[in-house]
C-alpha positions in Angstrom: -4.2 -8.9 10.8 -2.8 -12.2 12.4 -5.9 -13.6 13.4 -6.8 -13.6 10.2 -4.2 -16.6 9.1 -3.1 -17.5 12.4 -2.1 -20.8 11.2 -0.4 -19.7 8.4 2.0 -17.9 11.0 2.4 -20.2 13.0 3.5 -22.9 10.3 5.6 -19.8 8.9 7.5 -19.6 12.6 7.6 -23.4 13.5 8.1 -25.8 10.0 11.9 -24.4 9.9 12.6 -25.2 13.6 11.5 -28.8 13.4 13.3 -29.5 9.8 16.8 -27.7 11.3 16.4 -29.5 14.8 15.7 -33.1 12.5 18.6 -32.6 10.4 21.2 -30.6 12.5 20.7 -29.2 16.1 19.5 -33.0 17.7 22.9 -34.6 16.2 25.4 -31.9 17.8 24.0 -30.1 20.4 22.8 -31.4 23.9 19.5 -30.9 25.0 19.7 -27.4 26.6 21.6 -26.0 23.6 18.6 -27.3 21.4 16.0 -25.7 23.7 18.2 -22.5 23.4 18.2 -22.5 19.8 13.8 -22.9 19.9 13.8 -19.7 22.0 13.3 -17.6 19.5 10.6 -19.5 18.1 8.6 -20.2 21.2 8.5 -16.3 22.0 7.6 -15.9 18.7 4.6 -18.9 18.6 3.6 -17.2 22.1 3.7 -13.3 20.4 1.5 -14.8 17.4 -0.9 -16.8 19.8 -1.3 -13.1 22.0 -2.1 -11.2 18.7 -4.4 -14.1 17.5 -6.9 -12.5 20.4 -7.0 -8.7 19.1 -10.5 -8.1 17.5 -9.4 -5.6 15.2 -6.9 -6.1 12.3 -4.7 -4.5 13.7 -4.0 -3.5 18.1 -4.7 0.1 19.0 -1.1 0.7 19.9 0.2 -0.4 16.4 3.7 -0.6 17.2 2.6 -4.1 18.7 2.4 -5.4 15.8 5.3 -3.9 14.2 7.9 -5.5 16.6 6.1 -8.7 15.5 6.7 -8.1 11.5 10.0 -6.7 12.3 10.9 -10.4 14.2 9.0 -12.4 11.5 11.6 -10.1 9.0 14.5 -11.2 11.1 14.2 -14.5 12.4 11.2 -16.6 10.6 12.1 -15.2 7.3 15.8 -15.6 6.9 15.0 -19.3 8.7 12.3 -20.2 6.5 15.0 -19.3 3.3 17.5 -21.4 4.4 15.5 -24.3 5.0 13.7 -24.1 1.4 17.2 -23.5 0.1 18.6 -26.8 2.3 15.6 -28.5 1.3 16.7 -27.8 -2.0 20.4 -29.0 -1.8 19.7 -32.1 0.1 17.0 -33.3 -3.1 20.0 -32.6 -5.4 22.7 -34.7 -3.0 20.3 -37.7 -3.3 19.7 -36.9 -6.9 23.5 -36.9 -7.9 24.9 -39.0 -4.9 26.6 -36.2 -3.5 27.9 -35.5 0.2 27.8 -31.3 -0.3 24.5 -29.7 0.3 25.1 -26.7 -1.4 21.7 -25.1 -0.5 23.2 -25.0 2.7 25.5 -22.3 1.3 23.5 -20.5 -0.8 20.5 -20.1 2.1 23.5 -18.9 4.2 24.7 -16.0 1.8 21.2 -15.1 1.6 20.6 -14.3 5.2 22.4 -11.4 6.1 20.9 -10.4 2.3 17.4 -10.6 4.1 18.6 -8.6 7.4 19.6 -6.1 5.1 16.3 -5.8 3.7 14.6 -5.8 6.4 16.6 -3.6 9.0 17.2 -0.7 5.8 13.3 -1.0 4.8 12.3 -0.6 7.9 14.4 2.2 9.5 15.8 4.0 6.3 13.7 3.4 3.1 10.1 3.9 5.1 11.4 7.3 5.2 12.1 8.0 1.7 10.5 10.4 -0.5 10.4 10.5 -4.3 8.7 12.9 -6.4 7.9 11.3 -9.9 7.6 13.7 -12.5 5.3 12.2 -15.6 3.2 13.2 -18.4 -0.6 12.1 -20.1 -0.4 13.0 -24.0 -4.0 12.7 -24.9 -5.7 14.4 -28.6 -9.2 15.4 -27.2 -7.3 16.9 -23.7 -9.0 21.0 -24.4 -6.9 23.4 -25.4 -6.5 25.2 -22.0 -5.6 22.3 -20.3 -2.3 21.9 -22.4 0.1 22.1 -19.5 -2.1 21.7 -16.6 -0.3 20.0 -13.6 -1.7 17.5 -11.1 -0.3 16.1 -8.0 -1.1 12.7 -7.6 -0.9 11.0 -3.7 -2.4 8.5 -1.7 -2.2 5.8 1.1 -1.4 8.4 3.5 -1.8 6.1 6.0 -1.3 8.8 9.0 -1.7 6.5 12.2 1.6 5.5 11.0 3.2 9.2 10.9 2.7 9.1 15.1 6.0 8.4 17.5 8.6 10.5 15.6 8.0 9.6 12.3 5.3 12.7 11.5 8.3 14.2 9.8 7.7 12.1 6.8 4.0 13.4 6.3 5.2 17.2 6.7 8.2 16.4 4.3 5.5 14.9 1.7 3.0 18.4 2.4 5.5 20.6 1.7 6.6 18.8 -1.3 3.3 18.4 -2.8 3.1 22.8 -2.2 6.5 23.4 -3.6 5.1 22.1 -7.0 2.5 24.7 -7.3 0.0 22.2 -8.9 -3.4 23.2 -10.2 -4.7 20.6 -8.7 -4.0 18.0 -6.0 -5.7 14.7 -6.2 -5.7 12.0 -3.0 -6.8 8.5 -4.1 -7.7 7.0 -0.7 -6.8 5.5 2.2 -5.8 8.7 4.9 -6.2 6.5 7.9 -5.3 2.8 9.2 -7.9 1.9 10.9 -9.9 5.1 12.9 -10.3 8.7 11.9 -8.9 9.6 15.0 -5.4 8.9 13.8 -5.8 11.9 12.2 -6.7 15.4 14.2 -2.8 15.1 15.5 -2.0 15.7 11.4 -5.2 18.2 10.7 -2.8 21.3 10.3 -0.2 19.3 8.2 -2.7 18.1 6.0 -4.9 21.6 5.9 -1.9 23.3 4.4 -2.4 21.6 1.0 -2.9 24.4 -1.5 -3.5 24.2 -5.4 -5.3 26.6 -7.7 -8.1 24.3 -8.3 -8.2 22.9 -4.7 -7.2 19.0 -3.1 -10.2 16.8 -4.6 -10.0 13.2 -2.9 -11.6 9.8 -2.5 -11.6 7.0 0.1 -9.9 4.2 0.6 -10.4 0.6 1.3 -9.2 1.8 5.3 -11.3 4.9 5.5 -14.3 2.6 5.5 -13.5 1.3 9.0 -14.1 -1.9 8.2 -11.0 -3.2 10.1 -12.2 -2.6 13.5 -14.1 -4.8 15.9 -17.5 -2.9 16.1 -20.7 -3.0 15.3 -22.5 -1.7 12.1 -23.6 2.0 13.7 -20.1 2.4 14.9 -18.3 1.8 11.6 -20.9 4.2 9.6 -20.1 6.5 12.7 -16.9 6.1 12.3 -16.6 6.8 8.3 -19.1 9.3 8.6 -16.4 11.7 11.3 -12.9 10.7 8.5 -15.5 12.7 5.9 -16.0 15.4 8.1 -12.8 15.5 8.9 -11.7 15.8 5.3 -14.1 18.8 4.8 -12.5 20.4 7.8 -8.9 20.3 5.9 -10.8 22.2 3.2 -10.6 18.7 1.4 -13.3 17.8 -1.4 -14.2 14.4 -0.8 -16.3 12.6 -3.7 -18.0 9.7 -3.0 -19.5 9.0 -6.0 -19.5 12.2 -7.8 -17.7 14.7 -10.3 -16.7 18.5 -10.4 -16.6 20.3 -13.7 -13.4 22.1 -13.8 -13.0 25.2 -16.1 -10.8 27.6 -18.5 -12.5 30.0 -20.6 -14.6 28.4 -22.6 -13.0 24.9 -22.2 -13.5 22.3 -19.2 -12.6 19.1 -17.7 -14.0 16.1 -15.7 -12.8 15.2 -12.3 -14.7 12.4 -11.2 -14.6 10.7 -8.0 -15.5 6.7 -7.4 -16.1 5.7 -4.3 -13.8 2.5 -3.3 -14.3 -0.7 -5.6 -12.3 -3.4 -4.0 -13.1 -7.1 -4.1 -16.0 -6.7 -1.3 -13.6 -8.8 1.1 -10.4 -7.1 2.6 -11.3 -3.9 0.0 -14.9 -2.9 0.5 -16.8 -2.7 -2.9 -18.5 0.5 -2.9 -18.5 1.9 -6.4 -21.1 3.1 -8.6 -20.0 4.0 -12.5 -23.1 5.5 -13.1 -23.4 7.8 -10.3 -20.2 8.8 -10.7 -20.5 9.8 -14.4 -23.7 11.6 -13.8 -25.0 14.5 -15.9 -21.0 14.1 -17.6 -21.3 14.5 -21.1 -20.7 12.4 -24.1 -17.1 13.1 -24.9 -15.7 14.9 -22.3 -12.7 14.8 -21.1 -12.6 12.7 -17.6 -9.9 12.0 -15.4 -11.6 9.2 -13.1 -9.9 9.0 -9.3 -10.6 5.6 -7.5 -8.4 4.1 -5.0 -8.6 -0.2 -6.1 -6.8 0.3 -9.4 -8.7 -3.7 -9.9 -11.9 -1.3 -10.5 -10.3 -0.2 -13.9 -9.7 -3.9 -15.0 -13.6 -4.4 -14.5 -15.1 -1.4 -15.5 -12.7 -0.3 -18.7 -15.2 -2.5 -20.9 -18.1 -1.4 -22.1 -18.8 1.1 -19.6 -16.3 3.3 -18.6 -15.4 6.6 -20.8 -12.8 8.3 -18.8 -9.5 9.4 -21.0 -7.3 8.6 -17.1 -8.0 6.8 -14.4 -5.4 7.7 -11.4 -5.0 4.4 -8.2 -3.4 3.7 -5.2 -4.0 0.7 -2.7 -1.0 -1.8 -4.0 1.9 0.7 -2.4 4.1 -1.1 -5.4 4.1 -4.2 -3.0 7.0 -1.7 -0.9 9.4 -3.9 -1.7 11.1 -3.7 -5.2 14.0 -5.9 -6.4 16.6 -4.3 -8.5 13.2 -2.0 -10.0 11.3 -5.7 -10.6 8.0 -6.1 -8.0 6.8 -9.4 -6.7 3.7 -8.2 -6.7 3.5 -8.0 -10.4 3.2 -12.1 -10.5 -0.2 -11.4 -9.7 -0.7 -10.2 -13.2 -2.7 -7.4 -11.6 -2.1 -3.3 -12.1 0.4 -2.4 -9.4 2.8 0.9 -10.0 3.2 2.5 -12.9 1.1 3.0 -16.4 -1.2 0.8 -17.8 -3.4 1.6 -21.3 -5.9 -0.1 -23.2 -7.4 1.0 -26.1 -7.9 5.4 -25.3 -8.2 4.4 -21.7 -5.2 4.9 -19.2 -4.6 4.1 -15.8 -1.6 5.2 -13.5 -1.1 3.5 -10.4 1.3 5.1 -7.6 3.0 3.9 -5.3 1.9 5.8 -2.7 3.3 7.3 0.3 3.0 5.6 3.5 1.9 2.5 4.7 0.2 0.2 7.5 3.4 -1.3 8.4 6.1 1.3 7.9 8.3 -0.9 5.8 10.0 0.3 2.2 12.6 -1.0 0.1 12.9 0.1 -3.5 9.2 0.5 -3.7 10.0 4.5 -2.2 7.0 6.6 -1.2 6.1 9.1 -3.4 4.1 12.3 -5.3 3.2 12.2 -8.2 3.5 15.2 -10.8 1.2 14.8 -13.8 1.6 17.3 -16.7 -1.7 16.9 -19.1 -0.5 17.7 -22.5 -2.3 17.9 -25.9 -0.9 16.0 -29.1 
């Protein structure tokens, strides 16, 4: 993860140091006072430089990297606002001859703002659990489908669930079984980095039950294309996460659809393999695979974990009535309901429609880095209705 934008990091850590030692520290303090005040930063420079050397994105023992974010959340951060905020202040003082840098104040108001955010999202809101209730109206949905309920999860995320926190992934199971769904539906992404993040959850996640059975697709991280291996080892590796799904009594479609049926009347469930943007998110789709032997005007409810894919494929191909995502995990941080991440213009949390063609994004339920605030894990309870 680091050594990916090590110098990004880096300038993140340092830039703030040298602009408050410039303008402040080198004036008032004496020397050793000043070197105190870089302390943080130098272990910091020296933790980045360490994690620059790991292979894989991310350590085998990922709490290495989560004291690192966890410092970056409470030191760089909250730095890296004040400066910009100072910055700020001092181009007005010059602008309007004035002696009070009021970006001084506001960058100090917001720093306890950012520990709050931090510290809460990291040891209270990770743990969170919503479950978000929702309904798809839709005039060709069969008759015997009018009422049918799906539960929606994904980014499961399970090598974070280890060291105390499996909890969380129990409380999610059981929530997902106290709905009595008629189906469940994962959209990718069980593991971090290696299938074998997951045998210490296989009974949790076995106990999924639904009428119609747990029908699920992978994720960008069920690839293992984050770890430092050859070719043979990373097919190896994806090939034992599909076994291990079957083993939970999982359907895993990669590529594929199942016919689902009542009376006389069916539906579509059809699987897409992960359809990313072939660099961080491996690009593994195939539309017309997928779709195969489906015919003209049936009803499809499409699963694929990048909800990007739908942005591509919507037009002229794609014929299914829903489309259900993960991957974005609503950016896990949401601002009085309002998501950063939306500035991308992108499809992050929530419903999106165009034309006879929907998409719902969740926002998951775990994460790589067990950090939440606002953006609260969750299921997601789909009701099909007819109208």
């Amino acid at each position: 993860m680091i050594a990916r934008a090590p110098y990004l990091f880096l300038l993140l850590i340092i830039v703030p140091d040298l602009y408050l030692d410039y303008h402040y520290w080198r004036r008032r303090h004496a020397m050793w006072q000043r070197l105190l005040r870089w302390l943080p930063t130098i272990v910091l420079v020296a933790y980045t430089l360490f994690l620059t050397y790991e292979k894989s994105f991310i350590p085998d023992n990922p709490i290495i990297v989560y004291i690192y974010i966890l410092l970056l959340g409470l030191i760089a951060i909250p730095k890296l606002v004040f400066v910009l905020f100072s910055m700020a202040g001092l181009g007005l003082c010059k602008l309007l001859h004035r002696r009070i840098n009021i970006g001084n104040l506001i960058g100090a108001l917001c720093v306890p703002l950012i520990w709050y955010v931090v510290i809460y999202g990291s040891f209270v809101g990770f743990g969170k659990l919503e479950v978000n209730r929702t309904v798809f109206v839709a005039p060709d949905l069969p008759e015997a489908f009018d009422g049918y309920r799906l539960v929606l999860f994904a980014d499961a995320h399970v090598g974070t669930y280890a060291k105390g926190r499996q909890w969380i992934l129990k409380q999610a199971i059981d929530s997902i079984n106290a709905q009595r769904p008629d189906l469940i539906v994962f959209a990718g992404d069980l593991q971090n980095i290696h299938p074998q993040e997951v045998y210490q959850h296989l009974d949790i996640l076995s106990s999924l039950k639904a009428k119609d059975g747990v029908l699920s697709v992978l994720g960008n991280h069920d690839y293992a294309e984050y770890l430092a291996c050859d070719e043979v080892t990373k097919v190896a590796n994806c090939r034992e996460t599909r076994s291990l799904e079957q083993q939970m009594g999982w359907t895993l479609l990669l590529n594929e659809n199942r016919t689902i049926a009542r009376g006389n009347d069916q539906i579509t469930i059809a699987g897409m393999e992960n359809d990313g943007d072939g660099k961080r998110s491996p690009r593994k789709g195939d539309i017309t695979k997928t779709l195969d032997g489906v015919a003209d005007g049936a009803f499809i409810v499409m699963v694929e974990h990048d909800p990007s894919a739908w942005r591509r494929k919507i037009i002229p191909d794609h014929r299914a009535q829903l489309t259900l995502s993960g991957h974005t995990h609503a950016g896990q941080i949401k601002l009085f309901g309002w998501c950063p991440l939306s500035l991308t213009g992108k499809e992050v949390n929530g419903w999106y429609q165009e034309g006879r063609q929907s998409l719902f994004v969740t926002a998951g339920l775990g994460a790589l880095v067990p950090f939440r605030f606002g953006a609260t894990g969750e299921i997601v309870v789909i009701t099909l209705k007819k109208g």
